[in-house]
mmCIF file as Biopython writes it, N, C-alpha, C and O atoms, coordinates in Angstrom:
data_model
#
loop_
_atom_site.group_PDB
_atom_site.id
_atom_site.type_symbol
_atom_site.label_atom_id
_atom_site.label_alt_id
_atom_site.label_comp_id
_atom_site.label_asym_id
_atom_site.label_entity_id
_atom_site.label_seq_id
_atom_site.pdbx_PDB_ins_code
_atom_site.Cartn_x
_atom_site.Cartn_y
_atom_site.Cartn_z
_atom_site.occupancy
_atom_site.B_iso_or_equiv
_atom_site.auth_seq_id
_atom_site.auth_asym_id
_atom_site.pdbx_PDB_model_num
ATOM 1   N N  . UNK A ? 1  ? 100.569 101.665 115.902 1.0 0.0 1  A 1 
ATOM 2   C CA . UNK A ? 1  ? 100.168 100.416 115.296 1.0 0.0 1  A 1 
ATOM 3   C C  . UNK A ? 1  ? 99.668  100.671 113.868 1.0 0.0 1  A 1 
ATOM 4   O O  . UNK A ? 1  ? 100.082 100.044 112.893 1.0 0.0 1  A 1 
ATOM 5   N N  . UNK A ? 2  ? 98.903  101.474 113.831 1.0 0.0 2  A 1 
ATOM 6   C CA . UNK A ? 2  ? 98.183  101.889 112.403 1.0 0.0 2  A 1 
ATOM 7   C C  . UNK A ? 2  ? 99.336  102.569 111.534 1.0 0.0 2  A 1 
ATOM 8   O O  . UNK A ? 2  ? 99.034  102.503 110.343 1.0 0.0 2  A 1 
ATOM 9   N N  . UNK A ? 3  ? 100.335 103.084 111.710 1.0 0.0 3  A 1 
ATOM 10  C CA . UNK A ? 3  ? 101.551 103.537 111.177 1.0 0.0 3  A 1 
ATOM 11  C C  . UNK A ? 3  ? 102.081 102.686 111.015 1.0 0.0 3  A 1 
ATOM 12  O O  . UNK A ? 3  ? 102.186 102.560 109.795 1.0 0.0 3  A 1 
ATOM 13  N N  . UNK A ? 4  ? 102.795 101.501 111.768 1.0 0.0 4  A 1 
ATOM 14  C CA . UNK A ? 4  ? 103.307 99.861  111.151 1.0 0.0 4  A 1 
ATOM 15  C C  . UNK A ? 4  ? 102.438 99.138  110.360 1.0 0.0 4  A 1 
ATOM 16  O O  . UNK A ? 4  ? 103.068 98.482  109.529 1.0 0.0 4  A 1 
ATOM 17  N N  . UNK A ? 5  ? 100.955 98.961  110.268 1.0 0.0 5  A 1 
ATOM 18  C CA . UNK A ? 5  ? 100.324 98.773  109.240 1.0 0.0 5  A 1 
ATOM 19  C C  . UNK A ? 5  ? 100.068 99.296  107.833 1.0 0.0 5  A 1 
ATOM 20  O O  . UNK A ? 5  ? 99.411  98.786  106.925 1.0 0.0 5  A 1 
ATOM 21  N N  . UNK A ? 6  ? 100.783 100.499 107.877 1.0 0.0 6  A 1 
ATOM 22  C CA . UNK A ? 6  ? 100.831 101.331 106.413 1.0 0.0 6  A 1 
ATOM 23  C C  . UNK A ? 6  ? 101.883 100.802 105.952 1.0 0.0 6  A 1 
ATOM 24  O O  . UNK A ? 6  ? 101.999 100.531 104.756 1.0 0.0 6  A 1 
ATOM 25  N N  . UNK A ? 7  ? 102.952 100.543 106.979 1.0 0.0 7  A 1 
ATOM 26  C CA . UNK A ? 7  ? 104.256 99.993  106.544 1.0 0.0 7  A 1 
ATOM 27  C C  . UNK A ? 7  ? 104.726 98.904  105.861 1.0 0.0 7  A 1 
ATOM 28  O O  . UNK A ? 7  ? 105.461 98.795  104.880 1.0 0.0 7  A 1 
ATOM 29  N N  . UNK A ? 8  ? 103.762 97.561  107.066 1.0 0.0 8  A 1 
ATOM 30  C CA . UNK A ? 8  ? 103.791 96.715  106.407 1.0 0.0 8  A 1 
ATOM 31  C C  . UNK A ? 8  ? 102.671 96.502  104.866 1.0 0.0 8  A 1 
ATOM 32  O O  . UNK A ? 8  ? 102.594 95.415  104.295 1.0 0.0 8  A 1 
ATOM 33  N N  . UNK A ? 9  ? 102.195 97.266  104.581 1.0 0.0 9  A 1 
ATOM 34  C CA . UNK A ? 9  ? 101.609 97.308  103.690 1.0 0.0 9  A 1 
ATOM 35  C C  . UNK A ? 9  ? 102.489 98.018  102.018 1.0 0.0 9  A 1 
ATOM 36  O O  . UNK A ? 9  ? 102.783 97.747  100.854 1.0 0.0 9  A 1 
ATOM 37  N N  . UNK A ? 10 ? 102.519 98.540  102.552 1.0 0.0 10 A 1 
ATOM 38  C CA . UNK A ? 10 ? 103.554 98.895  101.254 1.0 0.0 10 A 1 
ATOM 39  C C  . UNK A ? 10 ? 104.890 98.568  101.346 1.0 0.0 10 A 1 
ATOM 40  O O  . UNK A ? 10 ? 105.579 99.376  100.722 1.0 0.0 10 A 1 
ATOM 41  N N  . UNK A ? 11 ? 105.742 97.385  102.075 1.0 0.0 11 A 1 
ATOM 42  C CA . UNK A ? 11 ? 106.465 96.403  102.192 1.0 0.0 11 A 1 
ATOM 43  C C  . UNK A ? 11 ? 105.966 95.503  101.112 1.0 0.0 11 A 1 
ATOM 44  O O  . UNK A ? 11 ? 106.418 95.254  99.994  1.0 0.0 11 A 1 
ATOM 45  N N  . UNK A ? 12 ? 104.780 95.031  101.831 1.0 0.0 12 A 1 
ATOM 46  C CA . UNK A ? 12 ? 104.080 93.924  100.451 1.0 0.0 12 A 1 
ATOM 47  C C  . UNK A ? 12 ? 104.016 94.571  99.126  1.0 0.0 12 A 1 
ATOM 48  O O  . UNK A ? 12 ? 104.482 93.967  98.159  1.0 0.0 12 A 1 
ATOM 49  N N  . UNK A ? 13 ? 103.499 95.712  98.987  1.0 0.0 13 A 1 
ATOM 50  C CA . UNK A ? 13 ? 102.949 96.267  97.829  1.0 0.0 13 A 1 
ATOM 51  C C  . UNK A ? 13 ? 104.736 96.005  97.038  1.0 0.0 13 A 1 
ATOM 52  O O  . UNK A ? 13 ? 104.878 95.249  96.077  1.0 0.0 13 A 1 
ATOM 53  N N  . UNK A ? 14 ? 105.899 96.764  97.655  1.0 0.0 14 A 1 
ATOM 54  C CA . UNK A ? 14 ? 106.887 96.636  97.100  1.0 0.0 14 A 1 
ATOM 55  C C  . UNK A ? 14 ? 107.470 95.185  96.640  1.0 0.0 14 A 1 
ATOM 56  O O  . UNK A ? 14 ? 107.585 94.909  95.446  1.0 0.0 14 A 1 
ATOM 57  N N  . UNK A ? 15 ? 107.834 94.264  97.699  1.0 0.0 15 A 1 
ATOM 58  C CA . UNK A ? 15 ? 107.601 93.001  97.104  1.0 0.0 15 A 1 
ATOM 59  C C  . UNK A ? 15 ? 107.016 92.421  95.694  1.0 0.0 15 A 1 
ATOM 60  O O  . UNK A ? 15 ? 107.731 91.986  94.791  1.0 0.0 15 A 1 
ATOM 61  N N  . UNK A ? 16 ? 105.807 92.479  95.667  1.0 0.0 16 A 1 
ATOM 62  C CA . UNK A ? 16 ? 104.811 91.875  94.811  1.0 0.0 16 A 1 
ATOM 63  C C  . UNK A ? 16 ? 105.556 92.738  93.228  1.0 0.0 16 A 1 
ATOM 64  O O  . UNK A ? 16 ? 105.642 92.130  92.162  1.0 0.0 16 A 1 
ATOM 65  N N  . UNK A ? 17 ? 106.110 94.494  93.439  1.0 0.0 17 A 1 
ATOM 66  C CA . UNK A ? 17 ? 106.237 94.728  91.978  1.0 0.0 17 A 1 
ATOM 67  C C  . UNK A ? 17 ? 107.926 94.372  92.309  1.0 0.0 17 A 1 
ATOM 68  O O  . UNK A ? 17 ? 108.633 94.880  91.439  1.0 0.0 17 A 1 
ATOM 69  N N  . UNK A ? 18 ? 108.452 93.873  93.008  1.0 0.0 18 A 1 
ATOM 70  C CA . UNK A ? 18 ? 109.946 93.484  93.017  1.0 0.0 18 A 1 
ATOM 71  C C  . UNK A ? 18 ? 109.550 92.016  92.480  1.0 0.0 18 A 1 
ATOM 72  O O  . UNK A ? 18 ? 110.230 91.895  91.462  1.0 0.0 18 A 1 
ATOM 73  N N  . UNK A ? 19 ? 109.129 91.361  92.575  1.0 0.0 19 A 1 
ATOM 74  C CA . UNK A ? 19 ? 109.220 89.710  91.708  1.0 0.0 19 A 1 
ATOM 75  C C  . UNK A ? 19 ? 109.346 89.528  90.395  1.0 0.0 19 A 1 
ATOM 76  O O  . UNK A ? 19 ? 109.636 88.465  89.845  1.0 0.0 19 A 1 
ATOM 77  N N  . UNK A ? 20 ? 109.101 90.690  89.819  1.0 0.0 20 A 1 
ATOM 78  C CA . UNK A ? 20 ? 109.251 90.824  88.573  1.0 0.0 20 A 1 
ATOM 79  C C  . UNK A ? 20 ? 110.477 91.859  87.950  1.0 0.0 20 A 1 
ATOM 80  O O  . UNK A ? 20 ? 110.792 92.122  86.790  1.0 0.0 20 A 1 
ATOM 81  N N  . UNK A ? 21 ? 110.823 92.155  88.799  1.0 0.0 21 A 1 
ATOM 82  C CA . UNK A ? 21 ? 111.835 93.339  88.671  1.0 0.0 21 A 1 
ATOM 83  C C  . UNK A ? 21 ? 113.566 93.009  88.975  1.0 0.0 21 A 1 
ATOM 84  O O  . UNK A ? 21 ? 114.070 93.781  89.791  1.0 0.0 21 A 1 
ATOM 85  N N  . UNK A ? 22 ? 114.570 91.854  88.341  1.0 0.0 22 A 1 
ATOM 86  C CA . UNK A ? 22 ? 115.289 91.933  88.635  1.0 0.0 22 A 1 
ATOM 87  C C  . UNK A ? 22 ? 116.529 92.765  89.417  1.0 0.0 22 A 1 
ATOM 88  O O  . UNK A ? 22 ? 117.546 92.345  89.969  1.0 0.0 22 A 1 
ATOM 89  N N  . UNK A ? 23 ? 115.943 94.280  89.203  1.0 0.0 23 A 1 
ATOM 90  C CA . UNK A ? 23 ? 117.129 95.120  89.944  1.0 0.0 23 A 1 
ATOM 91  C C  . UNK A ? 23 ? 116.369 95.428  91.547  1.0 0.0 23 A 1 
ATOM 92  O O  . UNK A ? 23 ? 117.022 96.034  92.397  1.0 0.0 23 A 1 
ATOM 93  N N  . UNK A ? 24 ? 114.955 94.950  91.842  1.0 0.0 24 A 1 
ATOM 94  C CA . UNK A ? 24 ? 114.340 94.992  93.097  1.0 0.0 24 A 1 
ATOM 95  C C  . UNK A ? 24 ? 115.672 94.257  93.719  1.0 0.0 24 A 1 
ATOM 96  O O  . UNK A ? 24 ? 116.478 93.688  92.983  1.0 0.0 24 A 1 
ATOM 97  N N  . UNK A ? 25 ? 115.865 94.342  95.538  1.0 0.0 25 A 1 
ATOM 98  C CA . UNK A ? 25 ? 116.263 93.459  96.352  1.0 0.0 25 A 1 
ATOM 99  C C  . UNK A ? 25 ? 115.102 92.974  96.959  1.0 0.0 25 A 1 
ATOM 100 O O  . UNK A ? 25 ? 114.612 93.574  97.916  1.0 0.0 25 A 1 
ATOM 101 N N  . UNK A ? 26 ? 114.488 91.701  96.397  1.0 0.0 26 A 1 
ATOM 102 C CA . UNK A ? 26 ? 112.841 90.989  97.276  1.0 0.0 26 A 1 
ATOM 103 C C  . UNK A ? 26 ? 113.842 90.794  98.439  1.0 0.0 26 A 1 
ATOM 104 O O  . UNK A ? 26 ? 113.354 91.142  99.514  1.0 0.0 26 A 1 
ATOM 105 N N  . UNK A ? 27 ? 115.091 90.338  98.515  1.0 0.0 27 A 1 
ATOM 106 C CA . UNK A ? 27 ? 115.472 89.799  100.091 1.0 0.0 27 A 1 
ATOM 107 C C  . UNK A ? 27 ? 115.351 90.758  101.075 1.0 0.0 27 A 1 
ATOM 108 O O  . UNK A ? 27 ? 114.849 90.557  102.181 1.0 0.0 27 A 1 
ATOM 109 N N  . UNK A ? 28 ? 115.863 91.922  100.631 1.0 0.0 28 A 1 
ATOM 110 C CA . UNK A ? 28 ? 116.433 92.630  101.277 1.0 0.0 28 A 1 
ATOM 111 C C  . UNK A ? 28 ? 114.560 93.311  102.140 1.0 0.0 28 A 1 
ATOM 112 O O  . UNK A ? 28 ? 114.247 93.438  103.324 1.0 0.0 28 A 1 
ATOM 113 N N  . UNK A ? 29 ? 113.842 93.551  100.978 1.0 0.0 29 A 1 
ATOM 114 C CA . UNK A ? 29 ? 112.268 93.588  101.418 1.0 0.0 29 A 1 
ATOM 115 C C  . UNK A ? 29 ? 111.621 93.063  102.327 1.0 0.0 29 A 1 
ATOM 116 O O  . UNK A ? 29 ? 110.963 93.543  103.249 1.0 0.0 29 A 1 
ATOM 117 N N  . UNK A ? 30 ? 111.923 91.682  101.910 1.0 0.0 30 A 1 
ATOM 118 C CA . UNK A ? 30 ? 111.581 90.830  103.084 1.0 0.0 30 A 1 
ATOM 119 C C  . UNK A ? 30 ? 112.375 90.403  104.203 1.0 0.0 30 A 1 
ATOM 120 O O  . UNK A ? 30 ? 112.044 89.325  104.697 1.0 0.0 30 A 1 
ATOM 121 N N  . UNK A ? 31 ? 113.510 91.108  104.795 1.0 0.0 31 A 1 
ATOM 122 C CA . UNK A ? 31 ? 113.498 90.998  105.464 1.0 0.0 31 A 1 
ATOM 123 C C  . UNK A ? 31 ? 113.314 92.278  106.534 1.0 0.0 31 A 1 
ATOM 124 O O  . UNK A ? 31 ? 113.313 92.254  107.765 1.0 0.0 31 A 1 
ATOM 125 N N  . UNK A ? 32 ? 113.159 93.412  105.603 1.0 0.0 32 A 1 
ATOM 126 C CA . UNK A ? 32 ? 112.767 94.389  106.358 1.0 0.0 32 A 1 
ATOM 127 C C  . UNK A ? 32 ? 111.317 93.906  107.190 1.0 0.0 32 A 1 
ATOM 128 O O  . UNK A ? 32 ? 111.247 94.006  108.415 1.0 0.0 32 A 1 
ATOM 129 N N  . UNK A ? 33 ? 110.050 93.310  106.261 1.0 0.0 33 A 1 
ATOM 130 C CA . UNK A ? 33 ? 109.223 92.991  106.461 1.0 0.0 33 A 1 
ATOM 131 C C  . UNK A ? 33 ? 109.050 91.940  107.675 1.0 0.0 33 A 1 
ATOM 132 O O  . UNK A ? 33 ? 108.148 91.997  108.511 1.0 0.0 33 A 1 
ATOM 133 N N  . UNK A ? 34 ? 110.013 91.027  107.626 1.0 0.0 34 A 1 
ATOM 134 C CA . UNK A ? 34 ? 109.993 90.334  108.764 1.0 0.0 34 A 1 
ATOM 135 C C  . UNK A ? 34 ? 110.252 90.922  109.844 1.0 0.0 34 A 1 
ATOM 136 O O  . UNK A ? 34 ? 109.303 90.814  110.621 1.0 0.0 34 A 1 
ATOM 137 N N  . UNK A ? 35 ? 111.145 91.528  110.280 1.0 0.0 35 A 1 
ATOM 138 C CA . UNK A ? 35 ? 111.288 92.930  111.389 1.0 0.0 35 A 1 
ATOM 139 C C  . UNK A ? 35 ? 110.362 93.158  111.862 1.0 0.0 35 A 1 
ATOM 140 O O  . UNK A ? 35 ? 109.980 92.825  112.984 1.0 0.0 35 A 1 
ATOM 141 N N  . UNK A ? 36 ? 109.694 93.945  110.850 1.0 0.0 36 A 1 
ATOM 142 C CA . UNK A ? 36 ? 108.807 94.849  111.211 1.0 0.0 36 A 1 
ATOM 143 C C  . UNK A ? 36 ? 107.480 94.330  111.857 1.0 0.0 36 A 1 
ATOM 144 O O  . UNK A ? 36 ? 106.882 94.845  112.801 1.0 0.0 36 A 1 
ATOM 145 N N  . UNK A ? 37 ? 106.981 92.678  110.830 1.0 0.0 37 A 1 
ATOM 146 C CA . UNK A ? 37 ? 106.054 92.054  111.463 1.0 0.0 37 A 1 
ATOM 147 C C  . UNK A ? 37 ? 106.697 91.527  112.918 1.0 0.0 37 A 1 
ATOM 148 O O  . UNK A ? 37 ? 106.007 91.501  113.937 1.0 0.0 37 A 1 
ATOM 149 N N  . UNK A ? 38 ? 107.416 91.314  112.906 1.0 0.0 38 A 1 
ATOM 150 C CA . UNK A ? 38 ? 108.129 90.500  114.638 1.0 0.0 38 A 1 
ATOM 151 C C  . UNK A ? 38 ? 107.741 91.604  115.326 1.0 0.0 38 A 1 
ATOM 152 O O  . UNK A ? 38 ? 106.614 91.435  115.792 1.0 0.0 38 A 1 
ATOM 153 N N  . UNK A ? 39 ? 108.221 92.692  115.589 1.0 0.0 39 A 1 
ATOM 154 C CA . UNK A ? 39 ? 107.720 93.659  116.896 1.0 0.0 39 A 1 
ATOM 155 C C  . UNK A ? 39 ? 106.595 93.961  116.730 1.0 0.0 39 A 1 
ATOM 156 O O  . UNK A ? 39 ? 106.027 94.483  117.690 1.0 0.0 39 A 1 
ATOM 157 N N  . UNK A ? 40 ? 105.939 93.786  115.643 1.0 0.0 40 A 1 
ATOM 158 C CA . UNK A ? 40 ? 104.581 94.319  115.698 1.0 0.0 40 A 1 
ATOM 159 C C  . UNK A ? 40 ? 103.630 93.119  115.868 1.0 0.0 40 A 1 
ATOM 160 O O  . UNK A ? 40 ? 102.496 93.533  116.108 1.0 0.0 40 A 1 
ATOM 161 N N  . UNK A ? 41 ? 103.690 91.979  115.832 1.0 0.0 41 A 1 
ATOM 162 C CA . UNK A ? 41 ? 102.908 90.601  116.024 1.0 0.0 41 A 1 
ATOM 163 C C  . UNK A ? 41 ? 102.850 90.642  118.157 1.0 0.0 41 A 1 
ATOM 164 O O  . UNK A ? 41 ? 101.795 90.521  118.779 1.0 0.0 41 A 1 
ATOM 165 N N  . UNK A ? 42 ? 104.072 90.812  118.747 1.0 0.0 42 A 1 
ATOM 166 C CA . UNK A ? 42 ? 104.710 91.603  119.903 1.0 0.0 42 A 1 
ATOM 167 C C  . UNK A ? 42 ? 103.674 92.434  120.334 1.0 0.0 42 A 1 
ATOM 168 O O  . UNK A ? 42 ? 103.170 92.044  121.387 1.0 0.0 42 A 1 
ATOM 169 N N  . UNK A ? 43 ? 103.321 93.176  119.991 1.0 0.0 43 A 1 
ATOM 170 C CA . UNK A ? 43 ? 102.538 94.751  120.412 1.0 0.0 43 A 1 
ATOM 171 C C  . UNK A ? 43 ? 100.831 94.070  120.524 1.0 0.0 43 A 1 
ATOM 172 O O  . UNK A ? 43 ? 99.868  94.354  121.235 1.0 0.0 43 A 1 
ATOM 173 N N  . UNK A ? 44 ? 101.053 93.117  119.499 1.0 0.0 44 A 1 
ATOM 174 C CA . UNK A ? 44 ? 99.306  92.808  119.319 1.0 0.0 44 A 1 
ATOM 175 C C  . UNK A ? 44 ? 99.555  92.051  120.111 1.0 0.0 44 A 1 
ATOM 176 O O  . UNK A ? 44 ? 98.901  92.579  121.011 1.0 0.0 44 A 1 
ATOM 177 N N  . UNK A ? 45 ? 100.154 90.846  120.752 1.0 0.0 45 A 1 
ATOM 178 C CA . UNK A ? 45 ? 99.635  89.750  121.454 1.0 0.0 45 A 1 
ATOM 179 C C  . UNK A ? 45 ? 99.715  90.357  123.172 1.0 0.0 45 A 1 
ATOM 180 O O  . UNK A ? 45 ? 98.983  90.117  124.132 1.0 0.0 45 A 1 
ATOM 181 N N  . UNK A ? 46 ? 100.752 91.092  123.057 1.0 0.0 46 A 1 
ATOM 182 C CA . UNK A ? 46 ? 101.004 91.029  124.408 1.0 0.0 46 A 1 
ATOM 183 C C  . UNK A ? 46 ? 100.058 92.459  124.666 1.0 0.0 46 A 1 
ATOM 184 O O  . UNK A ? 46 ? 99.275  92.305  125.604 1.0 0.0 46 A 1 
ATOM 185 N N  . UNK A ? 47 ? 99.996  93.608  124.111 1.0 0.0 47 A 1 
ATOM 186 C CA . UNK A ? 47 ? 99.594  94.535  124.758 1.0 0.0 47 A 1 
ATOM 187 C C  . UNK A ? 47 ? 97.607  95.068  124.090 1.0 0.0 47 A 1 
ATOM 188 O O  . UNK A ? 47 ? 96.792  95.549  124.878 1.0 0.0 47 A 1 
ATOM 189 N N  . UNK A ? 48 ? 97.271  94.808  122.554 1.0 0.0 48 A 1 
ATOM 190 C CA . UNK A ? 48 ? 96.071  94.643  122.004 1.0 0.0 48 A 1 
ATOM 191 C C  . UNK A ? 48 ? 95.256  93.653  122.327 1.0 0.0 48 A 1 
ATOM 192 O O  . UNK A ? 48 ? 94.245  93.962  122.957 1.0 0.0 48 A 1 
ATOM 193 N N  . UNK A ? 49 ? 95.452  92.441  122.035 1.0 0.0 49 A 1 
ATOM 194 C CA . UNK A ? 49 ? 94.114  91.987  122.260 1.0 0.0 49 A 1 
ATOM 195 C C  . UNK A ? 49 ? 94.331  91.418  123.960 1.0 0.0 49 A 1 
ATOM 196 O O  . UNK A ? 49 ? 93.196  91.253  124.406 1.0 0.0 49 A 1 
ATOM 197 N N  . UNK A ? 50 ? 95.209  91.128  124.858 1.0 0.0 50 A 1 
ATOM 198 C CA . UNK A ? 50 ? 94.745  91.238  126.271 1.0 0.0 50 A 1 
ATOM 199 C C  . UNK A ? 50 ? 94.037  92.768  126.804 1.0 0.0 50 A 1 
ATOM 200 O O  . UNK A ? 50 ? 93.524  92.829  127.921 1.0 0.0 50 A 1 
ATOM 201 N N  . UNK A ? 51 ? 94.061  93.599  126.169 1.0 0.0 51 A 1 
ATOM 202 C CA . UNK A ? 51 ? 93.767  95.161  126.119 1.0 0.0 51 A 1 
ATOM 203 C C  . UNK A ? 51 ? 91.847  94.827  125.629 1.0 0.0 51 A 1 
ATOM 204 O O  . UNK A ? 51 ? 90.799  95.224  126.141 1.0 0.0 51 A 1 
ATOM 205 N N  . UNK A ? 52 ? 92.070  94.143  124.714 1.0 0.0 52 A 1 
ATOM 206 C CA . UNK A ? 52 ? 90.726  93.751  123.865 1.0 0.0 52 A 1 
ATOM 207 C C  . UNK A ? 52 ? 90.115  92.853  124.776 1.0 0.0 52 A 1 
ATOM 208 O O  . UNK A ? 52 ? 88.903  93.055  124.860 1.0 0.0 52 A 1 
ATOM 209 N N  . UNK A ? 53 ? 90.522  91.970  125.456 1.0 0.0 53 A 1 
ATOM 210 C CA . UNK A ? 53 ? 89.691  90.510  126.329 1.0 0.0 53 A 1 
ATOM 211 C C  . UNK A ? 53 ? 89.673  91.779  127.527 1.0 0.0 53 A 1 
ATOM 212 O O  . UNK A ? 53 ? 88.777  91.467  128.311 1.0 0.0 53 A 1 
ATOM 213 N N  . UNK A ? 54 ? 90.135  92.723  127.849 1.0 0.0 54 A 1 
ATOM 214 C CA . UNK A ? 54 ? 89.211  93.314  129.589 1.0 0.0 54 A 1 
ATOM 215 C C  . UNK A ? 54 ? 88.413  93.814  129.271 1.0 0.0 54 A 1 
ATOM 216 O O  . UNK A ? 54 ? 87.387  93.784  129.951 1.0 0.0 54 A 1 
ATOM 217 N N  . UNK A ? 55 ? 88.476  94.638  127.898 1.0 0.0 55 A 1 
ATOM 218 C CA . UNK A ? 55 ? 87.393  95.864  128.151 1.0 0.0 55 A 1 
ATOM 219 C C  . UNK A ? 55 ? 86.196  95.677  127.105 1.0 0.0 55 A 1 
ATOM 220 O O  . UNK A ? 55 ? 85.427  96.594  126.819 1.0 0.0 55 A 1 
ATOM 221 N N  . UNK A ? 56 ? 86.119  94.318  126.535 1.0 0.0 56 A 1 
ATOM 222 C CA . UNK A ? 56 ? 85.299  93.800  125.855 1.0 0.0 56 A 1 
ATOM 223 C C  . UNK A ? 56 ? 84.694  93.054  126.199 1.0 0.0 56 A 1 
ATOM 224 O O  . UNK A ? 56 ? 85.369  92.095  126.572 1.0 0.0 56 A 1 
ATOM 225 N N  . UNK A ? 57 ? 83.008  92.822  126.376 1.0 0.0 57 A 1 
ATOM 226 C CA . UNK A ? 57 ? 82.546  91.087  126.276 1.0 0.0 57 A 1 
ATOM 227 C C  . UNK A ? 57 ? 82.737  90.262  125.532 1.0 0.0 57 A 1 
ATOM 228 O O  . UNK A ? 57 ? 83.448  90.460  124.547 1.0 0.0 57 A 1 
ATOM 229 N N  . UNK A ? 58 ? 81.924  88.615  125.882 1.0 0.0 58 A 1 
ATOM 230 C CA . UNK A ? 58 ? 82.443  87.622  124.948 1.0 0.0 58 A 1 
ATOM 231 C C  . UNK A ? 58 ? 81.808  88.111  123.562 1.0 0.0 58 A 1 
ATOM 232 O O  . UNK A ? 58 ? 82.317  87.791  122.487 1.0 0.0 58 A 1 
ATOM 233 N N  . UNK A ? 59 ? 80.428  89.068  123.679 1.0 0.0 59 A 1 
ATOM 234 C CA . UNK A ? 59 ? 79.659  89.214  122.411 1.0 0.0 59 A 1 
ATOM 235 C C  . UNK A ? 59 ? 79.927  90.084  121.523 1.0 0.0 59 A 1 
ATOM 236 O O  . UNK A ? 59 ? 79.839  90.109  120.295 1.0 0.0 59 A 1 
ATOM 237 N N  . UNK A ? 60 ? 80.472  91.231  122.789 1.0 0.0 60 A 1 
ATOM 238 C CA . UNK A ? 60 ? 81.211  92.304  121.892 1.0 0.0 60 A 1 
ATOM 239 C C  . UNK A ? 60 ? 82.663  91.398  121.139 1.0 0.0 60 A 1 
ATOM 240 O O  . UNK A ? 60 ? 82.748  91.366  119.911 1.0 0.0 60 A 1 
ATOM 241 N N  . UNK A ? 61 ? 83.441  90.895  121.777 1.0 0.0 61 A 1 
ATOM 242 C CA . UNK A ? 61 ? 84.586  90.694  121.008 1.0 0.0 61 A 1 
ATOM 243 C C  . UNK A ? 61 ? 83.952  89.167  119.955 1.0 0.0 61 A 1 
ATOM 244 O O  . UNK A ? 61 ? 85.002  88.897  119.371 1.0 0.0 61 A 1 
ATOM 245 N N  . UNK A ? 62 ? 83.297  88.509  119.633 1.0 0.0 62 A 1 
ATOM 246 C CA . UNK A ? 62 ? 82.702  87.772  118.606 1.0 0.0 62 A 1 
ATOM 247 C C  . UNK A ? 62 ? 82.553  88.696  117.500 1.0 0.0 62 A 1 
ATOM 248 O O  . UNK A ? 62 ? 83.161  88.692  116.430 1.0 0.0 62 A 1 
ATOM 249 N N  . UNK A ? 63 ? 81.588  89.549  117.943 1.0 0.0 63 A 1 
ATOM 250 C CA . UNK A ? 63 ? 81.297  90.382  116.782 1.0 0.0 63 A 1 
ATOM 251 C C  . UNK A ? 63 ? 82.470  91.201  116.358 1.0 0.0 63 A 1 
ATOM 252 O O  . UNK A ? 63 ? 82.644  91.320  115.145 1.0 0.0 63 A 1 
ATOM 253 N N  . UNK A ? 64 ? 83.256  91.750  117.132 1.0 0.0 64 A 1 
ATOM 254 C CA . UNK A ? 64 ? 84.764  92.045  115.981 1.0 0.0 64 A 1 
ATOM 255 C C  . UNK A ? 64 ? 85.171  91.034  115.682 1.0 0.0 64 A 1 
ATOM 256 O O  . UNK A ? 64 ? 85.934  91.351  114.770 1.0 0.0 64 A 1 
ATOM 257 N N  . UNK A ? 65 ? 85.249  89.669  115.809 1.0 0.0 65 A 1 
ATOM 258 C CA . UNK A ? 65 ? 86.078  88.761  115.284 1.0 0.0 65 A 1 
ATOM 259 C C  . UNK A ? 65 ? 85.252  88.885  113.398 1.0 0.0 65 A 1 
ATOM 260 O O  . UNK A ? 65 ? 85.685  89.215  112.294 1.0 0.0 65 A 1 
ATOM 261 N N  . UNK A ? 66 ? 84.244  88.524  113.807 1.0 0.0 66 A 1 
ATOM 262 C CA . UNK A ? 66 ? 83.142  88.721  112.489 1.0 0.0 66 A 1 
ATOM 263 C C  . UNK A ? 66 ? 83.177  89.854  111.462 1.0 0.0 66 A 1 
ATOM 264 O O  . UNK A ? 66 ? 82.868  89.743  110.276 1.0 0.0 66 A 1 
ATOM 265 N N  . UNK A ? 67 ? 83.634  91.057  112.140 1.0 0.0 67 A 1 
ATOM 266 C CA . UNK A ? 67 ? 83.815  92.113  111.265 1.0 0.0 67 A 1 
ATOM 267 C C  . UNK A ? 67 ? 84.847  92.089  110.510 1.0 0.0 67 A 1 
ATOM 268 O O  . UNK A ? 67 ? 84.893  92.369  109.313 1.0 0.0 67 A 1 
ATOM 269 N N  . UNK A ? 68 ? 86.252  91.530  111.652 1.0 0.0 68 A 1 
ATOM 270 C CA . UNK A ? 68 ? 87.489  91.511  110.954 1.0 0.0 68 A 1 
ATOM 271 C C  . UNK A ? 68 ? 87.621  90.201  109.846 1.0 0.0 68 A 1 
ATOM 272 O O  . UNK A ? 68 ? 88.085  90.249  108.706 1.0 0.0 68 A 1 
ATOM 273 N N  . UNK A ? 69 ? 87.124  89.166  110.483 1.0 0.0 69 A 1 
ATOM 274 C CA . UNK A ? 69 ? 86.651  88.186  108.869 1.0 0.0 69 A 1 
ATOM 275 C C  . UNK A ? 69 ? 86.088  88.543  107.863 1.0 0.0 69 A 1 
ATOM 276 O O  . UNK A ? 69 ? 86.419  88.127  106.753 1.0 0.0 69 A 1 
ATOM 277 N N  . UNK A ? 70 ? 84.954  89.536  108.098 1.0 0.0 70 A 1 
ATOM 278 C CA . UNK A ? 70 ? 84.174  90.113  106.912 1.0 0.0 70 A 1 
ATOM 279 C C  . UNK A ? 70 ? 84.797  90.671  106.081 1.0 0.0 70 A 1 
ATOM 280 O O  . UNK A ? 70 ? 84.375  90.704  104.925 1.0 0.0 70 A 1 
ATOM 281 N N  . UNK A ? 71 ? 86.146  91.351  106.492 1.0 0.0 71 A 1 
ATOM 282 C CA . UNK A ? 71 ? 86.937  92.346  105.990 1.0 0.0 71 A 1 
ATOM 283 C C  . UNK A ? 71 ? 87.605  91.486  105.382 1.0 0.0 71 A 1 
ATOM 284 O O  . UNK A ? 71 ? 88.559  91.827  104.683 1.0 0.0 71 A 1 
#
């Protein structure tokens, strides 16, 4: 998961200096990016946060909600 998050991260990063860069492919970027978010949106719903609602309380998982907003 943390390895698809580096990914999709410098997906964006590439994007953002492709908008300005006529010889960039933004399509071709984004649609790698879409990919990559689809199986990985996948991994979080179905297998992270039901993973997160057993082995967490309601107070414990509030307070990550709070951290990850903070962030």
């Amino acid at each position: 998961m943390r390895s698809e998050h580096r990914q999709i991260e410098a997906l964006v990063a590439r994007i953002e200096e492709g908008i300005d860069d006529a010889s960039t492919s933004v399509d071709l970027l984004r649609q790698q990016l879409h990919e990559i978010l689809g199986a990985h949106n996948v991994k979080e719903e179905q297998i992270l946060y039901p993973g997160t609602d057993r082995t967490m309380t309601p107070i414990e998982r509030d307070a990550l909600v709070r951290r990850i907003q903070a962030y």
